[in-house]
C-alpha positions as CSV (number, residue, x, y, z in Angstrom):
1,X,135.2,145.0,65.6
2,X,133.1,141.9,66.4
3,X,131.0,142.4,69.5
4,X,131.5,139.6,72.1
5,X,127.2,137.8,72.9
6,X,126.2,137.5,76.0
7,X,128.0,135.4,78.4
8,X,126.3,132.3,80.9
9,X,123.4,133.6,82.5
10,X,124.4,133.4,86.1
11,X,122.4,130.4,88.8
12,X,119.8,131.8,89.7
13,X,120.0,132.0,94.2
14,X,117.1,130.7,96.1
15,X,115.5,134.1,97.2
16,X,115.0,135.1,100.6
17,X,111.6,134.2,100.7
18,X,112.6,130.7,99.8
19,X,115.2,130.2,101.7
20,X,113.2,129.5,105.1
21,X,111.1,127.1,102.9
22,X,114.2,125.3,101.9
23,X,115.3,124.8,105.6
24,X,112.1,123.8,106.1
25,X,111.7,121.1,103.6
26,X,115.2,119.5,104.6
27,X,113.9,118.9,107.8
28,X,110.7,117.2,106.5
29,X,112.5,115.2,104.5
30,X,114.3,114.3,107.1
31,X,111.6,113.3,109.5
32,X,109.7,111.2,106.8
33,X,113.4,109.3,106.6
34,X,113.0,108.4,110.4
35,X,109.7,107.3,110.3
36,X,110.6,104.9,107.7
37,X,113.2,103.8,109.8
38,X,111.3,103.3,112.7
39,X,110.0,100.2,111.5
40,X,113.1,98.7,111.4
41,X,114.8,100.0,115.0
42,X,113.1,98.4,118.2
43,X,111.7,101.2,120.4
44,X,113.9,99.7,123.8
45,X,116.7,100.1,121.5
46,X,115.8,103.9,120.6
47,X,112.2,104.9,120.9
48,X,111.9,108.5,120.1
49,X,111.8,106.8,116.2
50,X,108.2,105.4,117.3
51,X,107.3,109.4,117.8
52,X,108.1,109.9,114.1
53,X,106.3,106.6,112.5
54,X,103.0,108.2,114.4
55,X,103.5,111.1,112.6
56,X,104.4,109.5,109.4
57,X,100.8,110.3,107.7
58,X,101.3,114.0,108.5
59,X,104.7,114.2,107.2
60,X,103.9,112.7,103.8
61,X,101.2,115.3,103.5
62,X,104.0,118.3,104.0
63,X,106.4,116.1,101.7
64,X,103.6,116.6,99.3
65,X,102.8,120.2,100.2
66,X,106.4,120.9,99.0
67,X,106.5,119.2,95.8
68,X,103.7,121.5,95.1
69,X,105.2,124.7,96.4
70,X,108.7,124.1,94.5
71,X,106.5,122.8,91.5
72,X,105.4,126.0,91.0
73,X,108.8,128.0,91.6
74,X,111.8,125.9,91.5
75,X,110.8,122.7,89.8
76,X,114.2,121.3,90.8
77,X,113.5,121.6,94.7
78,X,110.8,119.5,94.7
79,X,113.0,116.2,94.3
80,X,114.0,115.9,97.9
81,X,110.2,115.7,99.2
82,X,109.7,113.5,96.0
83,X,112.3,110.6,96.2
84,X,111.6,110.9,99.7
85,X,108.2,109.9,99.4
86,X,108.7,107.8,96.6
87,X,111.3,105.5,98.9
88,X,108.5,104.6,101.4
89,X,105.7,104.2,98.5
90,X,105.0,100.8,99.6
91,X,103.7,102.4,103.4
92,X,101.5,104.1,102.0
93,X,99.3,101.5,101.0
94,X,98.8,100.6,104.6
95,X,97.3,103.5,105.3
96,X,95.0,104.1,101.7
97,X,93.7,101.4,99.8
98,X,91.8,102.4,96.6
99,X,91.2,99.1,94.7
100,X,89.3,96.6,97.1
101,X,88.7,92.9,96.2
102,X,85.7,92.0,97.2
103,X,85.3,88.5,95.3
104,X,86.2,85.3,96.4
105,X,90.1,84.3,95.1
106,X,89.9,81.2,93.2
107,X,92.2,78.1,94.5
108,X,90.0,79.0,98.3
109,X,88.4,76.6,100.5
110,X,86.6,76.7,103.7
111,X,85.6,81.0,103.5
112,X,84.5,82.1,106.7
113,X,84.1,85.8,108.1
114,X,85.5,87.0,110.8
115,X,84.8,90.5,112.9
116,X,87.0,92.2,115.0
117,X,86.2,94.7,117.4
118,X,87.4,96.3,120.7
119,X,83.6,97.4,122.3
120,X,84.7,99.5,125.0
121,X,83.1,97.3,128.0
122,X,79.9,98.0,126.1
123,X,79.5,101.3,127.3
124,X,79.4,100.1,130.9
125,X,80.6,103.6,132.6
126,X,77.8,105.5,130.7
127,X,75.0,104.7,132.9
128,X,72.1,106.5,131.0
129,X,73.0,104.8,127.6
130,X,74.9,101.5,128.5
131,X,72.0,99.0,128.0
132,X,71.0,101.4,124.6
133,X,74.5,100.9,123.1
134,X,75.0,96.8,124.1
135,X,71.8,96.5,122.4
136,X,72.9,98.0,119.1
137,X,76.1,96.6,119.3
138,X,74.5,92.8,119.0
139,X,72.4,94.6,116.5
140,X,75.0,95.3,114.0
141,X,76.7,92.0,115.1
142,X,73.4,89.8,114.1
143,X,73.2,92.3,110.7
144,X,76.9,91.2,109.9
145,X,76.6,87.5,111.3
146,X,80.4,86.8,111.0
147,X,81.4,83.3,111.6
148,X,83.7,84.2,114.3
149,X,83.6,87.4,116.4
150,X,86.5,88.8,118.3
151,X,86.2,91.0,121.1
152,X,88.7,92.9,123.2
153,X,87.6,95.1,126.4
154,X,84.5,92.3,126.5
155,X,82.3,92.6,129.5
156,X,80.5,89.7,130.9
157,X,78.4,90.2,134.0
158,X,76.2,88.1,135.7
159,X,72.7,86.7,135.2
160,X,69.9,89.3,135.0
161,X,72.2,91.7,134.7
162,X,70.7,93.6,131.7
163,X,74.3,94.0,130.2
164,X,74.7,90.6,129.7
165,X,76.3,89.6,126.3
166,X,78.1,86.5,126.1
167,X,74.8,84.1,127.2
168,X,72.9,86.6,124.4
169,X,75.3,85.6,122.0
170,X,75.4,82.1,122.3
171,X,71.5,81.3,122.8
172,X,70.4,84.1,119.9
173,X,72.9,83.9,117.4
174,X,74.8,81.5,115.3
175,X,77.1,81.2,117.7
176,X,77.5,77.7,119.4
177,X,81.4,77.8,121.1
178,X,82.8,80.6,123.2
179,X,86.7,81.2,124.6
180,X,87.4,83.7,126.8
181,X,89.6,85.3,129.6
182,X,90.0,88.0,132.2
183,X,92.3,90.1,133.4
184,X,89.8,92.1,135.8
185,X,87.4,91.5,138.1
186,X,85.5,94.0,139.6
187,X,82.4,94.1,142.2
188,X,78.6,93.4,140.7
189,X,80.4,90.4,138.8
190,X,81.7,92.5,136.3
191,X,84.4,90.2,134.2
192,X,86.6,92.1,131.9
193,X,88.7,90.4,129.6
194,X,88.9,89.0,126.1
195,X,86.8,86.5,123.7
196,X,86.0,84.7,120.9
197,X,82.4,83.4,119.6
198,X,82.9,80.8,116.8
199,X,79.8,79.5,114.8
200,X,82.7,76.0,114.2
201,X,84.0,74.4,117.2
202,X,86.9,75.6,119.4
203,X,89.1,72.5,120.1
204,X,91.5,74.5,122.2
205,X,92.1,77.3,124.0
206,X,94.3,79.0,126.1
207,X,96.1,82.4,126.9
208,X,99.5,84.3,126.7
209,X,100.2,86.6,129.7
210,X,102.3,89.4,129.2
211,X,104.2,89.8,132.5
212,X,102.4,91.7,134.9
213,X,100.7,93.9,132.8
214,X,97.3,93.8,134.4
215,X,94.9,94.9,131.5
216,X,96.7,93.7,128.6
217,X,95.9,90.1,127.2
218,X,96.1,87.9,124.2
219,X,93.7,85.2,123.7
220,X,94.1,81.7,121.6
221,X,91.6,79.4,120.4
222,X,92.0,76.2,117.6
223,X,89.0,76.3,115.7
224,X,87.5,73.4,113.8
225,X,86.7,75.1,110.1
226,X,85.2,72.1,108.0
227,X,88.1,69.5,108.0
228,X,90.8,71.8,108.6
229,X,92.1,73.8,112.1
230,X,92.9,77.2,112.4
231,X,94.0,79.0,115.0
232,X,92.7,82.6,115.8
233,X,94.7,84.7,118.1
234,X,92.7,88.3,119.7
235,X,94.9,90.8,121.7
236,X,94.6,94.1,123.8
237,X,98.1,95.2,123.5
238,X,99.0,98.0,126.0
239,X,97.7,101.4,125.3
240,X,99.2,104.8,125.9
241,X,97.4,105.2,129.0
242,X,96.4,108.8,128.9
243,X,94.6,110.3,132.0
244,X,91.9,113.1,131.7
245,X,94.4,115.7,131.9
246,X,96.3,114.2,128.9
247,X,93.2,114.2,126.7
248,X,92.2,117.7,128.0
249,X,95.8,119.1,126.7
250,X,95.7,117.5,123.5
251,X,91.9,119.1,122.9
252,X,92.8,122.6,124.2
253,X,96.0,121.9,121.8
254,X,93.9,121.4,118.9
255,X,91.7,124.2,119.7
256,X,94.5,127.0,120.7
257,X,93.0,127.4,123.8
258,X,96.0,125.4,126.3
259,X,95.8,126.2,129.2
260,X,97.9,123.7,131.5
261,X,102.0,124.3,131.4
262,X,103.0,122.8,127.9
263,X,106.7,121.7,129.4
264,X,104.6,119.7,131.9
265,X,102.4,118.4,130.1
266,X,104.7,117.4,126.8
267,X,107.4,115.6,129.5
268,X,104.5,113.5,130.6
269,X,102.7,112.9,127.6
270,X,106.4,111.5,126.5
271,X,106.7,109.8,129.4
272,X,104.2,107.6,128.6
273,X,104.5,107.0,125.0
274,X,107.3,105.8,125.8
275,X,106.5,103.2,128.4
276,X,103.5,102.1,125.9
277,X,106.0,101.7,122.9
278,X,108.3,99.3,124.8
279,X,105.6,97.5,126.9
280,X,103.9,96.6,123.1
281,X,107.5,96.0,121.7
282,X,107.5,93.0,124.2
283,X,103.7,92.0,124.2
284,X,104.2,91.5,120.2
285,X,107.5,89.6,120.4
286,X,105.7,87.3,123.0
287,X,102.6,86.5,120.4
288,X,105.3,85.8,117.7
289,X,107.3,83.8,119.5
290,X,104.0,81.4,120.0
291,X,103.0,82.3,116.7
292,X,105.7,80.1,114.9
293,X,105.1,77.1,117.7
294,X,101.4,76.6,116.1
295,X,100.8,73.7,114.3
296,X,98.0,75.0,112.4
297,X,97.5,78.3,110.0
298,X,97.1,81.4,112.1
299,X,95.3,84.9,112.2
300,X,95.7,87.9,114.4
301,X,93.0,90.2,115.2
302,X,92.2,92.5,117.7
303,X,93.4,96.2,119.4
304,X,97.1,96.9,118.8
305,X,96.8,100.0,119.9
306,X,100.1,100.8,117.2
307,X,99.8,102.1,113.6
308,X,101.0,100.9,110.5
309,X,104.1,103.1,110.5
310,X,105.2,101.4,114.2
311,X,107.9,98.5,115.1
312,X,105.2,96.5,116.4
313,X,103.5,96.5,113.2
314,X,106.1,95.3,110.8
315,X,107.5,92.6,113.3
316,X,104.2,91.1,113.0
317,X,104.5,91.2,109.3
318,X,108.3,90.3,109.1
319,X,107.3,87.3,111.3
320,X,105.1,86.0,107.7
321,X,101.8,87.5,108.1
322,X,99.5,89.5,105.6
323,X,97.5,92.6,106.2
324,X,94.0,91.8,105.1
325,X,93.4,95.5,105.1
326,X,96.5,96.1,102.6
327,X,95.4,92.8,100.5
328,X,91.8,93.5,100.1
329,X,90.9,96.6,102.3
330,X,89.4,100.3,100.7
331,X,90.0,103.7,101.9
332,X,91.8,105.0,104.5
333,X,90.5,102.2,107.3
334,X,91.1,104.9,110.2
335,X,89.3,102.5,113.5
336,X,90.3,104.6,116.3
337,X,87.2,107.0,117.8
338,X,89.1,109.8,120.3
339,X,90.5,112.8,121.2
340,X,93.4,112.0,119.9
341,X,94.0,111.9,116.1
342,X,92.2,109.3,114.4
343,X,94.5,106.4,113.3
344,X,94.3,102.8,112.0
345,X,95.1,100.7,115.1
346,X,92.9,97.8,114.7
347,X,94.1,95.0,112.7
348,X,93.0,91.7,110.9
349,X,96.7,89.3,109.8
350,X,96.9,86.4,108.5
351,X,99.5,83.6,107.4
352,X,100.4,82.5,104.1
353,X,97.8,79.2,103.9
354,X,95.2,82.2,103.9
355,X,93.7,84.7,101.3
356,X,91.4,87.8,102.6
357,X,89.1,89.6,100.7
358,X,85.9,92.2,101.4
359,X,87.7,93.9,104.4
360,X,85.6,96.3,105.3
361,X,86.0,99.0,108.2
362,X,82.7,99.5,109.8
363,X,81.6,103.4,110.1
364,X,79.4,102.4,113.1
365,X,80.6,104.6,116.4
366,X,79.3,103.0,119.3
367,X,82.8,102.4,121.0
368,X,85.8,104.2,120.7
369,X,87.0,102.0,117.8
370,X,85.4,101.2,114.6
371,X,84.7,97.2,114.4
372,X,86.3,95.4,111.2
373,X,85.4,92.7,108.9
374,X,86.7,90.2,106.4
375,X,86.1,87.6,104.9
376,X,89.3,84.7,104.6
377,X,89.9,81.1,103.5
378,X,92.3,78.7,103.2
379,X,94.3,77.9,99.9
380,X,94.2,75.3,97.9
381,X,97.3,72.7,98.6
């Protein structure tokens, strides 16, 4: 009698030890889903999305942390985490660059640098150092001689004052035309606002308030550049506004060593990213909506105090402008110097009549943000 072979080996079940994993890696997958989608959903129509677009360079790292795990067990798991990551491949680039341009596109006229940088008052509540770090600021500002210089949380004080920038800049350097405006004024003349330092001249000028949000600000100014006009747009769009005892939590959070009531502190932390994601859903709509009025090619620069992976972000690229980062940038670009995690929320954009190239994030740390640099020009009709 003919002996019957084997039959089907049975499916192998996902063992207990994987199981967890399993649950685990749904819910990654998950989460990097929603901070895709946060770029598309306005944060006063839902904003808990926001929380996960801040997160999003943290969940592509577990995505990839599970490819690898099921990689080496269950090759089949790891296609969840894969396609995942795989969907949103073009965000990534807005955080990593590794192929910069640093040459000159052909079919570019008029090149002309511009630097970015928010300078943190120079130092001003740092009494020891203040006068030390304004004068290495203009240092690295005469070793990168851009052709226009953008500056938010700009100080200007009055004469003798030791801290005085804006006279420096315009009687030492290349500088010969200055726009500015401030939101603050404080006692000892101390001016805090916004500016712009051109080396061509600034035709026009003016600013767009954002309601009565007291510290927040975006400057414009129509610059002369050879025979054309471009016009240059620098913002401080609204922070998160943490207070001491925020920053103190999210230290003793990194370190295990919390302390205050994590309920408490959590509910108010969320209580004011909130507020900041729908105050800057409204500043950016306002700069866009003066945006397409201009009748000459525009940039954006300055402190958007949002990442890559936020609503703000992508309604400024939706409305038609370039990352100069993304188009000619290297590395990971990270500008923001804290206690809170490090994330790219300075920006250089530009419109279509431009090309970038040579953007460059500084490493210098005398502020709290990392100044940037590119160079741009207008293409060839």
């Amino acid at each position: 009698m003919k002996s019957e072979g084997p039959g089907p080996r049975p499916a192998r079940r996902v063992s207990r030890w994987h199981l967890p994993m399993w649950w685990l890696n749904g819910l990654a997958v998950i989460a990097l889903l929603l901070a895709y989608l946060s770029t598309r959903v306005s944060p006063t129509t839902f904003w808990p999305l926001a929380l996960f677009g801040m997160a999003y360079p943290y969940l592509v790292v577990v995505n990839a942390g599970f490819v690898v795990w099921w990689l080496l067990f269950r090759r089949k798991r790891m296609l969840p985490s894969l396609l995942a990551i795989l969907m949103g491949w073009s965000f990534l680039g807005q955080y990593v660059r590794l192929f910069p341009r640093h040459a000159q596109p052909a079919g570019v006229h008029a090149p002309f640098t511009l630097m970015s940088w928010n300078v943190r008052l120079f130092n001003l509540y740092n009494w020891m150092h203040n006068q030390e770090t304004r004068d290495e600021i203009l240092e690295l500002i005469r070793v990168e001689d851009p052709d226009i210089l953008c500056m938010q949380e700009f100080l200007n004080v009055g004469p003798g004052n030791p801290l005085m920038v804006k006279d420096s800049l315009l009687s030492s350097f290349r500088f010969a035309y200055c726009a500015d405006a401030y939101t603050v004024h404080a006692r000892m003349r101390h001016d805090m606002g916004i500016a712009i330092f051109s080396t061509w001249p600034i035709v026009a000028q003016d600013t767009i308030k954002f309601g009565t949000e007291r510290d927040n600000i975006c400057l414009w100014a129509d610059i002369a550049v050879g025979v054309d006009t471009i016009r240059v747009y620098t913002a401080h769009i609204s922070s998160i506004r943490f207070g001491d005892e925020d920053y103190a939590f999210v230290r003793d959070l990194a370190h295990g060593t919390v302390q205050d009531s994590a309920s408490v502190a959590g509910s108010r932390i969320l209580r004011r990213l909130k507020r900041a994601f729908i105050r800057r859903t409204d500043q950016v709509d306002r700069m866009i909506a003066h945006m397409k009025e201009s009748p000459w090619p525009v940039v954006y620069c300055g402190d958007l105090n949002d990442t890559p992976m936020s609503y703000s972000f992508h309604e400024l690229l939706r409305s038609g402008l370039a990352d100069a980062f993304e188009e000619s940038g290297q590395g990971f670009g990270n500008t923001y110097i804290g206690d809170v995690p490090s994330f790219r929320i300075d920006h250089i954009l530009h419109g279509p009549r431009f090309r970038s190239w040579n953007f460059r994030t500084l490493p210098d740390e005398l502020s709290d943000h990392h100044p940037i640099i590119t160079a741009l020009g207008l293409k060839d009709r």
